[in-house]
Structures are given as C-alpha cells and as structure tokens.
C-alpha positions in Angstrom: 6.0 26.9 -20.4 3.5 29.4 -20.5 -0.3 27.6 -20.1 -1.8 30.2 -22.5 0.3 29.3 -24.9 0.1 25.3 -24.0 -2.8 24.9 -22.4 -3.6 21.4 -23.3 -0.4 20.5 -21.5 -1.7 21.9 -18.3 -4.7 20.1 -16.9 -6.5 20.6 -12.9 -8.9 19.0 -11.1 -8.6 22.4 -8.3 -12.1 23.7 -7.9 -13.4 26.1 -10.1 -13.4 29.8 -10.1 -16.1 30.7 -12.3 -19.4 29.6 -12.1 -19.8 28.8 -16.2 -23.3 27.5 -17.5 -23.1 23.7 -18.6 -23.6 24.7 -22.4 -19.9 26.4 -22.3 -18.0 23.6 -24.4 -15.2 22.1 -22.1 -11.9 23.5 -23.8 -13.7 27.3 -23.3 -14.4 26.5 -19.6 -10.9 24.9 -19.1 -9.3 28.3 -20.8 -11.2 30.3 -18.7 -10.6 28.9 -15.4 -6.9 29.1 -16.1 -7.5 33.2 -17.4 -9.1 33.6 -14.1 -6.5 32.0 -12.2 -4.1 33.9 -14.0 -5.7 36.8 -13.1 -6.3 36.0 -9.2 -2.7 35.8 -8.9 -2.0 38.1 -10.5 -3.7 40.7 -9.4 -2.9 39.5 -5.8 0.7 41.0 -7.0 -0.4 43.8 -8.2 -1.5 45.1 -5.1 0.3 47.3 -2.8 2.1 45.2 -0.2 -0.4 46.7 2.6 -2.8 44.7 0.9 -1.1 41.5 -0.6 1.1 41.0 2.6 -2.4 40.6 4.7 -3.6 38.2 1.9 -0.7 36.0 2.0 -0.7 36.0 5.7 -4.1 34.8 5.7 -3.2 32.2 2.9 -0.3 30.5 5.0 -1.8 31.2 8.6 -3.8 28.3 10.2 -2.8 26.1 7.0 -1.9 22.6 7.5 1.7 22.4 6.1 2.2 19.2 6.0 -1.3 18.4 4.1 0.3 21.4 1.6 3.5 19.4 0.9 1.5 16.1 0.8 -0.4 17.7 -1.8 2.0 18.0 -3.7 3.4 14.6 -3.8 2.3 10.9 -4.9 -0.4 9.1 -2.3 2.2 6.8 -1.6 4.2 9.5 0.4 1.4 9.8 3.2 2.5 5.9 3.7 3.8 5.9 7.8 7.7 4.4 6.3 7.7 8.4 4.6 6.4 10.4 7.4 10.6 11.5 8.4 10.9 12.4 4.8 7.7 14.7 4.6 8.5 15.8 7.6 11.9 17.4 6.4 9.7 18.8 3.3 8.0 20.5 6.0 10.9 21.7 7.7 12.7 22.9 4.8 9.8 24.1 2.8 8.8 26.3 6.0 12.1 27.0 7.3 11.8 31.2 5.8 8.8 31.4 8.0 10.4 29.9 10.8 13.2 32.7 10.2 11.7 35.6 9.1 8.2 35.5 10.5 7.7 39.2 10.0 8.9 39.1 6.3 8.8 35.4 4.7 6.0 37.3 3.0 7.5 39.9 1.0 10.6 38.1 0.2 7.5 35.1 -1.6 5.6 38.1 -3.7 8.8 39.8 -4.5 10.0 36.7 -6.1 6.7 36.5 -7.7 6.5 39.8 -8.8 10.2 39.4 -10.5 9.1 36.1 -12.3 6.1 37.9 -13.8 8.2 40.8 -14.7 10.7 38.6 -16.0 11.3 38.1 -20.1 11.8 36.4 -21.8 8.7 34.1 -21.1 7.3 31.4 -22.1 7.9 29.3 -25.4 10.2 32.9 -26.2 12.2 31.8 -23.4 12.3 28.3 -24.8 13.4 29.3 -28.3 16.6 31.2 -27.0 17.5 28.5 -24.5 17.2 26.0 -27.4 20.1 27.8 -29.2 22.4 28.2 -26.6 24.9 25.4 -26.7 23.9 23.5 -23.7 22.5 20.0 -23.1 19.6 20.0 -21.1 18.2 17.2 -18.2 14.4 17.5 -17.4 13.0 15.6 -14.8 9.4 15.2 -13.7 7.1 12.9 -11.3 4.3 11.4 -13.2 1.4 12.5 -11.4 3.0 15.9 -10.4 -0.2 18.1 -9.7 2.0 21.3 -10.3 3.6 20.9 -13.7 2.2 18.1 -15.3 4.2 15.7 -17.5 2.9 16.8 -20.1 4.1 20.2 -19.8 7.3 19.1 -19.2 7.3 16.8 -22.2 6.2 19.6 -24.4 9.3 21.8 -22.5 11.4 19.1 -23.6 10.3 19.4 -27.2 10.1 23.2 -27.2 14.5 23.0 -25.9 15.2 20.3 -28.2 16.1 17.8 -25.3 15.5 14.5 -25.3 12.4 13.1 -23.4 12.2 13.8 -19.4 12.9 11.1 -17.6 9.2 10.1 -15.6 9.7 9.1 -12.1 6.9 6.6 -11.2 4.6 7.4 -8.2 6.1 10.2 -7.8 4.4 14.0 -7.3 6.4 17.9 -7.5 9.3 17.3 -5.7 10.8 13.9 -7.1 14.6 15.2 -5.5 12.5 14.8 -2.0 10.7 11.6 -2.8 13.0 10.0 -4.9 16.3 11.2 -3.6 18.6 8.4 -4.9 17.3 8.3 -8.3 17.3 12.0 -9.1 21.1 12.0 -7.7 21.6 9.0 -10.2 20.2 10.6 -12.9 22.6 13.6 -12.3 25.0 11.2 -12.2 24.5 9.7 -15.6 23.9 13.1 -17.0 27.1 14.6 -15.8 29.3 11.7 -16.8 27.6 12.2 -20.3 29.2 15.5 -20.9 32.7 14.5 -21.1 
C-alpha cells in the first residue's frame, strides 16, 4: 500500500515534523506529517550520493542497533529468555555493514531509490497482482510499528486474499519472533495448494 492513498491504514506515534497550530483538525495534521515524511525521505534520495551517503552514515553511526531492532518488535522481546534471538536480529540485520563497511550505504539508497522508481505502485500494483492467478498468504504482527495491521488488512482486501493471519505480541519481524508459527503457517499454506 501506498499511505497517500490509504492513509487511515497507516497511523504513528514518531515525533512530529511540522510544527502545525492546534486549530489544524487532526486528519490534516496526520496527512501532513506523513507528506513531510514522504518528502524527507525522499528528498534524502534525491540527493547526489556525496551528500546522501554522509547522511546515512550519520543516521546508522553511533546508533544503538539493538534498541533499532527492539523497536521494531513487541515489548515482550526485550524479556532476558529473547535476548539470543534479538541478538541474531542484530547480527543479521547488521551483517552488510559488518561486510561492506565502506559501501553498506549505497547498496541501502540504491535499493531505495529503485523502490521509488519502481511501477507499478501502490493500490495499481495491487489491482494487477489481484488478477494474476496466484493465491496469496499475508502475515503481520499485531502491534507492528512499521506496517500496521491495518494496512495489511486493507492489502489483503485490495489482492482479494483472505484475512492476514495476526500474530499476537508480535512487532515487524514475526519470522524472527515467532519463528515456529510463521514456518507453520507456510506449512498450512503450501499443503493448501495441491
């Protein structure tokens, strides 16, 4: 999904961007924090690399990588029984600057830059997926600060797919949290095909 075109499916609590007056009704401030988001990133792209590659040096240096992956999963993760399990997010999540330290960087905004450049996008994307002849699986934590639920409930819709399956207590990356249950998911899926 594209959050301009399904905004109400995306919702934050990050810190705002814009300094709004209190009298801007709440959808209009919630739009325009996501524009200027939008816009942040991307015109952090759309800079020449000698000025983006600095930028995203400085985003990743000195941050606490471990708080970063935490942050993207449930509470219940920063629990001392999960601390080997976060501790391999860390490892494999990291593992490109551990290998490339002089390019991890440009090999992240090229990506970037090719998903941005990509299209189709959004619900356009959606619509031709939905007529290919596929089944499709989505799966989603239910308090995953990246893609909501709701967004992916709304995905679901959009391809035609029957309702995501909602890992409880579970963040981003339910295949890291919730290894066993996303396997068994495949699992049922796959053997559903035949």
């Amino acid at each position: 999904l594209d959050f301009r075109e399904d905004a109400d499916a995306y919702e934050t609590d990050a810190p705002d961007l814009l300094d709004l007056p209190d009298a801007v009704p709440e959808t209009l401030r919630a739009r325009a924090e996501a524009e200027a988001r939008i816009v942040a990133f991307r015109g952090l792209l759309a800079l020449p690399d000698a000025f983006s590659l600095p930028t995203a040096r400085r985003i990743a240096d000195g941050r606490n990588l471990t708080e970063a992956v935490l942050g993207q999963m449930d509470e219940r993760m920063a629990a001392p029984e999960h601390a080997a399990t976060v501790q391999r997010c860390v490892e494999k999540y990291t593992e490109p600057l551990r290998k490339d330290p002089d390019t991890w960087d440009v090999g992240l905004l090229n990506h970037y830059r090719a998903d941005r450049d990509a299209e189709p996008a959004g619900r356009e994307l959606l619509s031709r997926a939905r007529a290919a002849d596929v089944r499709y699986l989505l799966l989603t934590g239910d308090v995953d600060p990246i893609i909501p639920p709701s967004a992916t409930e709304r995905a679901a819709g959009l391809l035609g797919a029957p309702p995501p399956i909602v890992f409880p207590s579970t963040g981003h990356l339910p295949m890291d949290e919730r290894p066993h249950d996303v396997a068994a998911a495949l699992r049922d899926f796959i053997r559903g095909s035949s």
